[in-house]
C-alpha positions in Angstrom: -81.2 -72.5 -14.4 -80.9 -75.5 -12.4 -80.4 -75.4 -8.8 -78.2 -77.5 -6.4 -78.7 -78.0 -2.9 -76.2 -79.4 -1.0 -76.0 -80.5 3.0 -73.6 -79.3 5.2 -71.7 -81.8 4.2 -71.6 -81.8 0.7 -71.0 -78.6 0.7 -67.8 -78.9 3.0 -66.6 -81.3 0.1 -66.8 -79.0 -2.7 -65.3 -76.0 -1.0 -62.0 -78.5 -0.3 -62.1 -79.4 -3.7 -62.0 -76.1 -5.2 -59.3 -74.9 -2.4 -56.7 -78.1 -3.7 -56.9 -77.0 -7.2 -55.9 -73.3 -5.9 -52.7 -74.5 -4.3 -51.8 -76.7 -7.1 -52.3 -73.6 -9.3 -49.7 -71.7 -7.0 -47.4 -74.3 -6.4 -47.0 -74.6 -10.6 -46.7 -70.4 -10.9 -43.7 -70.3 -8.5 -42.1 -73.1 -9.9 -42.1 -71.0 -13.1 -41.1 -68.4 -11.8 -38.4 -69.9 -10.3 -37.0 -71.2 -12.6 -37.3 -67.9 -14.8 -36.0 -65.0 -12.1 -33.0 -67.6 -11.3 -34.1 -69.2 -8.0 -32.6 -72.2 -9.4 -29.0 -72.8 -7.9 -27.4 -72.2 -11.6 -26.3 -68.5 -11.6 -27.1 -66.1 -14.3 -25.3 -63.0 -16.0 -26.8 -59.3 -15.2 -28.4 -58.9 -18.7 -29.3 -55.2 -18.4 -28.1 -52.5 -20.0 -26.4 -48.6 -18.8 -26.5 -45.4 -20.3 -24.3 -42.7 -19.1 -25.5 -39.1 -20.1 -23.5 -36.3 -20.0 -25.3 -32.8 -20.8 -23.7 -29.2 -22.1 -24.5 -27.3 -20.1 -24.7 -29.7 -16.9 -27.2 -30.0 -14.4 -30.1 -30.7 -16.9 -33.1 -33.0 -15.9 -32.6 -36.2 -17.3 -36.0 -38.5 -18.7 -35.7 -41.9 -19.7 -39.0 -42.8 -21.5 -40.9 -40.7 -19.8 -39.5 -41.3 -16.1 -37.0 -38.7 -15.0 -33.6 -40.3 -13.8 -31.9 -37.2 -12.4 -29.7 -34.5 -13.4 -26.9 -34.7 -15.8 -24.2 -35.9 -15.5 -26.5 -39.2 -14.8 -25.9 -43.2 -15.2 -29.5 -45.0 -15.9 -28.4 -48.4 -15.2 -30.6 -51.7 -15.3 -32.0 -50.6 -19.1 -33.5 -53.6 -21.0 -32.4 -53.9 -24.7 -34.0 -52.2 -27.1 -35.3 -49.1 -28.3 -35.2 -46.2 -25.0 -36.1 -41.9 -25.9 -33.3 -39.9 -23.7 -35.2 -36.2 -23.1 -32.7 -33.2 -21.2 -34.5 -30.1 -20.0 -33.0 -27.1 -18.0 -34.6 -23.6 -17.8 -33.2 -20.9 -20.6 -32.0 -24.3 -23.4 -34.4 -26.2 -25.5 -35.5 -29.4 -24.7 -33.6 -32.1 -26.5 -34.5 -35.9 -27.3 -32.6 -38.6 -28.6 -33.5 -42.1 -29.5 -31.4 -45.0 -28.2 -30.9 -48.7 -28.8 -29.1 -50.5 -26.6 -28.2 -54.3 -26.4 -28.3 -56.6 -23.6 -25.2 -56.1 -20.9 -24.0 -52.7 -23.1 -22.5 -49.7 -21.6 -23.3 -46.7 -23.6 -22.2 -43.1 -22.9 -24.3 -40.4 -24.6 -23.6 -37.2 -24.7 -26.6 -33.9 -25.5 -25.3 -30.4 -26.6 -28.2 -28.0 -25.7 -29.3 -25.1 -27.7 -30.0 -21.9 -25.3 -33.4 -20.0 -26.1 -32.4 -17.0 -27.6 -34.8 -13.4 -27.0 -36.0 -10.7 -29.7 -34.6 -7.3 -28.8 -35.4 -4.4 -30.5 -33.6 -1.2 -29.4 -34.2 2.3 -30.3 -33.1 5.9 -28.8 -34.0 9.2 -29.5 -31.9 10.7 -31.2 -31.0 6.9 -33.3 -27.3 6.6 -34.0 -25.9 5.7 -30.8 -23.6 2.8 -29.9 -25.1 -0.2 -27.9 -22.8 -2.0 -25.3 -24.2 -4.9 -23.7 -22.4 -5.8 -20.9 -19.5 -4.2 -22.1 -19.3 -5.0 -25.8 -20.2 -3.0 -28.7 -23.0 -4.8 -30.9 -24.1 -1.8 -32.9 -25.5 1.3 -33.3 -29.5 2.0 -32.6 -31.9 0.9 -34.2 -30.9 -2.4 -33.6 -32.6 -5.9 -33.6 -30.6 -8.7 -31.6 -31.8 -12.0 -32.0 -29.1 -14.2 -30.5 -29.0 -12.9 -26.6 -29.9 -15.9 -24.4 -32.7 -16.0 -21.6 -31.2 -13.5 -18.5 -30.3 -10.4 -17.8 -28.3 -7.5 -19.0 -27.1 -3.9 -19.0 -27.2 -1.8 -22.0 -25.1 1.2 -22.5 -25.9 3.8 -24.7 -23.4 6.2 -26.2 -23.5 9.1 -28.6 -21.4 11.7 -29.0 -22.8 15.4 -27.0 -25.2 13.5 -25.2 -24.7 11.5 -21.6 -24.4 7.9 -21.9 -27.5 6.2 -20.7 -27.4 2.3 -19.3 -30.3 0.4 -18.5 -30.7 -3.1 -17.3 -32.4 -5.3 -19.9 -34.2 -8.7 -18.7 -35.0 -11.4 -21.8 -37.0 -13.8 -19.8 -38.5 -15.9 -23.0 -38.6 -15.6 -27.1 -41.3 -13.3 -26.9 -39.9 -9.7 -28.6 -39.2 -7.1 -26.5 -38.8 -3.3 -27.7 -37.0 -1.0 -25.3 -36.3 3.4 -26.4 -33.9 5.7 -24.3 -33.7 9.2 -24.5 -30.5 10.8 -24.4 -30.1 14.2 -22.2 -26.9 16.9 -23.8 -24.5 16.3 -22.0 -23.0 20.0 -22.7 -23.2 22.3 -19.4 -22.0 26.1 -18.5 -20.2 27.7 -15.9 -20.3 31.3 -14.8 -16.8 32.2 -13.3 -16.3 35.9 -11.2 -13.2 36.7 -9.3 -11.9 39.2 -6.4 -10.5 40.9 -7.8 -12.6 41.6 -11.1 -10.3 41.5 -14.6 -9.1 38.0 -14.3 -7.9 35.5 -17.7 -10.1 32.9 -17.0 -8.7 29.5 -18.8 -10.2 26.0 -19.1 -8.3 23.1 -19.5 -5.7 25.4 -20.5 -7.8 27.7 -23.5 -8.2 31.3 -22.7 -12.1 31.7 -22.4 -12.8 35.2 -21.2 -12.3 37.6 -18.2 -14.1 37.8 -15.0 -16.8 37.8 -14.6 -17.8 35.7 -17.6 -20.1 32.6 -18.2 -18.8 29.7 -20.5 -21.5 27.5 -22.3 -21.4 24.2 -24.4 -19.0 22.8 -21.9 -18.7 19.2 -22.1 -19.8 16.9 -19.1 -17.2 15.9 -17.3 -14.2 17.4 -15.4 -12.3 20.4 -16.1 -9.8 22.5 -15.1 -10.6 25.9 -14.6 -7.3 28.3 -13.9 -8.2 32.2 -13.0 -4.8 34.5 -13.7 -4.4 38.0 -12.4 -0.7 40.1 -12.1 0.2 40.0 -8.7 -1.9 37.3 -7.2 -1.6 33.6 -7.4 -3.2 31.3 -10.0 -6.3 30.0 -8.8 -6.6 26.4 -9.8 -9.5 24.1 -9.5 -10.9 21.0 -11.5 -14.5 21.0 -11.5 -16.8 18.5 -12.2 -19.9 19.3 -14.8 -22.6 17.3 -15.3 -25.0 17.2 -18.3 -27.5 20.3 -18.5 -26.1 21.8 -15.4 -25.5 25.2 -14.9 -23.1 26.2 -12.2 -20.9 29.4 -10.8 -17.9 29.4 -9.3 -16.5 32.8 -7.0 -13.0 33.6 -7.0 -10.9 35.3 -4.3 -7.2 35.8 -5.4 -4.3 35.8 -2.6 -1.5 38.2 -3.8 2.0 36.3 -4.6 3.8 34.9 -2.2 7.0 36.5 -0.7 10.4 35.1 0.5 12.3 35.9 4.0 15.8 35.1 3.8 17.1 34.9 8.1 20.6 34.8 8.3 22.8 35.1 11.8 25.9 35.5 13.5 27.0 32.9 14.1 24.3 30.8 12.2 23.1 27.5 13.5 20.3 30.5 15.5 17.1 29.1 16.1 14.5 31.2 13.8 10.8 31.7 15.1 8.2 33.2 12.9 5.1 34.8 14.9 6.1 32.4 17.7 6.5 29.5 15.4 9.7 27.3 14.8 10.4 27.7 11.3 14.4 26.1 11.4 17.8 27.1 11.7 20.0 29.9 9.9 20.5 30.5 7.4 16.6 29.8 6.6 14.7 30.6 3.0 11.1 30.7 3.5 9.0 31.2 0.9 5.6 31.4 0.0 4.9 33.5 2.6 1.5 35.7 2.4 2.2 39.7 1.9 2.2 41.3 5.1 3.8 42.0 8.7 5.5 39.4 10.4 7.7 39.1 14.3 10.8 36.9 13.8 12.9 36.2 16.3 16.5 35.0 16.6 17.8 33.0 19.5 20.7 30.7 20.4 22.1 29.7 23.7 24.8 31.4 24.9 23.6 34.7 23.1 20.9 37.1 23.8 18.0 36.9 21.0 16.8 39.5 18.9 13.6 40.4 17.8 12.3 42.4 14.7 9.4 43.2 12.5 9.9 42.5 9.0 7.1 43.8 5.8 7.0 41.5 3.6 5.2 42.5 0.0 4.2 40.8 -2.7 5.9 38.8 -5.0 9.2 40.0 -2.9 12.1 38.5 -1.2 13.6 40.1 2.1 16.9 39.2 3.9 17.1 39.7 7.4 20.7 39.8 8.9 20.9 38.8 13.0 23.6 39.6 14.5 23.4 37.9 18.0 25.4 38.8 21.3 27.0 36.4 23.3 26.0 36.2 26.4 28.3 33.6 27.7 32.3 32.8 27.5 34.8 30.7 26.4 37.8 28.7 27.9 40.4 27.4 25.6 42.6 24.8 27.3 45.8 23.4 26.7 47.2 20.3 28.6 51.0 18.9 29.0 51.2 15.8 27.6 47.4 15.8 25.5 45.2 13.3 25.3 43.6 14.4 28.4 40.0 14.3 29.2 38.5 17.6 30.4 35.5 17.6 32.1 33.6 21.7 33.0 31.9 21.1 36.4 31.7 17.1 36.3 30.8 16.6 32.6 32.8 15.8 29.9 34.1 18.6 27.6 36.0 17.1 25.2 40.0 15.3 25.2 42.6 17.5 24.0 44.1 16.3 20.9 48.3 15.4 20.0 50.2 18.0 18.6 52.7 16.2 15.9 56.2 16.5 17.5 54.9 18.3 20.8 54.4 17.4 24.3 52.0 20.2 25.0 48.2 19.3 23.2 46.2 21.2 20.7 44.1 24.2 22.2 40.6 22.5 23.3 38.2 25.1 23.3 34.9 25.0 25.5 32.2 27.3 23.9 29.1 29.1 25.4 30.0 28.8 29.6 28.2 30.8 31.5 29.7 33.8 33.4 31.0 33.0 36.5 33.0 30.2 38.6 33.8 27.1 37.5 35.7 23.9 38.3 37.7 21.9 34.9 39.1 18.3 36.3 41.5 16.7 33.9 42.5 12.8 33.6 44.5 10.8 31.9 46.1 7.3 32.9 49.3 7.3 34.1 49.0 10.9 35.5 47.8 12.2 38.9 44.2 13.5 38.3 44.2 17.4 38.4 41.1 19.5 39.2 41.7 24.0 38.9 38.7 27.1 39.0 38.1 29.1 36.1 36.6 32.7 36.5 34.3 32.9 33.2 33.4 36.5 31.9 30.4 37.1 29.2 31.7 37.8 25.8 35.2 36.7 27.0 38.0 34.0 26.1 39.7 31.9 29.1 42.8 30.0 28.4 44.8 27.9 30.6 47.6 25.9 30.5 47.4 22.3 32.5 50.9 20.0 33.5 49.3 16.7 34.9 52.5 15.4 37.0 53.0 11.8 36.0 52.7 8.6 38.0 55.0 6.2 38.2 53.6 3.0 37.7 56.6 0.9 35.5 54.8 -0.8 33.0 57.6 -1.7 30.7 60.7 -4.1 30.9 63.9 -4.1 29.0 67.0 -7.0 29.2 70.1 -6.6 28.4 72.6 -8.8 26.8 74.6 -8.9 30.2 71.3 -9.9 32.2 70.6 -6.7 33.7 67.1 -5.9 33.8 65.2 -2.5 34.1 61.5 -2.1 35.0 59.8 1.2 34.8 57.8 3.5 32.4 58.7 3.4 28.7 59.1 7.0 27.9 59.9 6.3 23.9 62.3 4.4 21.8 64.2 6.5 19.0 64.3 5.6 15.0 67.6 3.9 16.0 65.8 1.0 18.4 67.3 3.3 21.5 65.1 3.1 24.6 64.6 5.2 27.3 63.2 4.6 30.2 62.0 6.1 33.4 63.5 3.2 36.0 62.4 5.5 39.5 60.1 8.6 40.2 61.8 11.1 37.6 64.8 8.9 37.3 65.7 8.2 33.4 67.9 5.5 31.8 68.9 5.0 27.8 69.7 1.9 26.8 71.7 1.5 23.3 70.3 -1.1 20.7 73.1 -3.3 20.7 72.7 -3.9 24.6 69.7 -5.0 24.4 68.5 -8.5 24.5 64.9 -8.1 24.4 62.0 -5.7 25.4 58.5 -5.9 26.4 55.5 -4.5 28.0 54.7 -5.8 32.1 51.5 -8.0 32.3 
């Protein structure tokens, strides 16, 4: 080995010799490179390639030769040509792989069906032969092997006939076999039915099964309808609900048949109370009433009630007849000309009604008054307002007999063909176009057709 000294100085040179051929070095790789990445002023076409993947089912990871891109549905953009390995993974599906080759600027859409992962289930029950549902649809009876249910979870229903369905919730988490057995409980129950009283037809779901008391077995689970008949008492109705194994009593108490109370009253339209309770108006059917003693009372204003205790007994109908007392009176009133409103001690009674070809009214009659004074004011327009006393007595008709006295207030005008012209109240004009008139206070004229020019009513 040789050895070289050098002074300060010459060792100064060499280090700036060695330093120059660095730069120069540098200086030629950027030139290069320049001129290869496009740093020249001459643009250049993108060159790269894309791949668009699209997955079923989506949301898959997505590996591009080993580096993973994202989740599908996925562009991998800036691919150089050539030969690229697409991998798709998601939890529950095989992983799949396809090889690509893609040229230079090309835009290439792939798309990857995956193949779920599928579980090994054996099923078994004791005793075999029953149906398997899972999630609602028949697959088979047990034993049975199902080979195509993908990763997850399930419920499994089993069903055979005089047992209880069983379900179960069944988790396939990977291929590994899985072996699941049920056993399945009778479903079949019994039911001990006794009554008040003893002796009763005891039916369910509408077959005769026995007499109380009696016990029922081998009853399916599930609801029934149990009915418990007995002459003179009600049917006892109830649907009870039986599960599998169970063993249950029911007790009985029969209420007799119901009876019927028929109120009727004189007049009707009386207000009917049952033990103190408002039950309606006569006439009044009530039925299914329980057997026994009952207070009903009668009532209506104007009249004095009445009270009585009826028996009713099974199974029976009763009419009851009430014949009430008035204990008020009536006025019947009668007004010349009708058409006049009546009013009993300041309230309104009623307005008499026309009689066809008659000045005086129809009878208005004013029911239930009390006994007593009272004071009847009749109006009508056109007529001096007229106010009498009545003397009311209980269980007794009033009649009177009004004349209002009319006011003369002309409210008509007739012309005739010679000019003359008469004002006053138009009192009626005949089937022959006659007119008669009232031209003062009680003062009537008729004027013949043919003198009249024309006629009309006053403003």
């Amino acid at each position: 080995m040789k050895l070289y000294r050098y002074s300060n100085r010459g060792w100064c040179d060499y280090i700036l010799r060695q330093q120059s051929v660095i730069i120069l070095l540098v200086s030629f790789y950027w030139l290069s490179i320049g001129t290869i990445t496009g740093f020249s002023q001459k643009p250049t076409a993108d060159l790269s390639a894309q791949i668009r993947v699209i997955t079923e089912p989506a949301e898959a990871l997505v590996f591009c030769d080993g580096e993973m891109k994202g989740v599908s549905p996925v562009t991998i953009a800036d691919l150089p040509a050539g030969e690229h390995l697409i991998v798709v993974r998601k939890d529950g599906y095989y992983e799949a792989r396809k090889t690509l080759v893609v040229s230079t600027g090309q835009r290439l859409p792939v798309e990857i069906k995956m193949e779920p992962v599928t579980g090994l289930v054996l099923l078994h029950s004791e005793p075999s032969g029953a149906s398997v549902f899972i999630n609602g649809a028949l697959r088979g009876t047990t034993p049975l092997l199902l080979t195509d249910l993908p990763l997850g979870r399930y419920r499994a229903k089993f069903q055979l006939a005089g047992y209880s369905p069983i379900e179960i919730e069944l988790v396939v988490p990977n291929r590994t076999p899985i072996k699941r057995t049920v056993q399945l409980t009778s479903d079949t129950a019994s039911l001990t039915v006794s009554s008040t009283p003893g002796g009763a037809i005891v039916n369910m779901d509408g077959i005769p099964k026995g007499v109380t008391p009696c016990t029922l077995d081998r009853i399916q689970a599930g609801e029934h309808l149990i009915e418990v008949n007995q002459p003179g008492y009600q049917t006892y109705k109830e649907t009870i609900k039986l599960a599998a194994g169970e063993r249950a009593q029911i007790n009985v108490f029969l209420k007799p048949v119901p009876a019927t109370l028929v109120v009727v009253s004189v007049p009707p339209k009386a207000r009917v109370y049952v033990n103190s309770e408002y039950r309606g108006e006569t006439p009044l059917t009530l039925e299914n009433l329980e057997p026994g003693s009952y207070r009903v009372r009668a009532e209506m204003a104007g009249y004095e009630p009445l009270f009585r205790n009826v028996e009713l007994k099974p199974g029976k109908k009763v009419t009851e007849e009430f014949r009430l007392e008035a204990t008020s009176g009536t006025i019947v009133i009668t007004t010349e000309p009708p058409e006049v409103k009546v009013l009993l001690d300041g309230k309104e009674a009623g307005v008499t009604a026309r009689k066809a070809k008659e000045t005086t009214s129809e009878p208005l009659t004013i029911e239930q008054v009390t006994p007593g004074g009272h004071e009847i004011e009749l109006v009508k327009k056109g007529y001096y307002p007229m106010k009498i006393s009545v003397e009311v007595e209980k269980n007794k008709e009033t009649r009177k007999h009004v004349k209002l006295r009319r006011q003369f207030l002309p409210d008509y005008e007739v012309v005739t063909v010679d000019g003359v012209v008469y004002r006053g109240v138009k009192h009626y004009i005949d089937a022959e176009g006659n007119i008669r008139i009232e031209i003062a206070e009680g003062v009537f004229r008729t004027i013949p057709r043919n003198q009249i020019k024309y006629h009309r009513p006053l403003q």
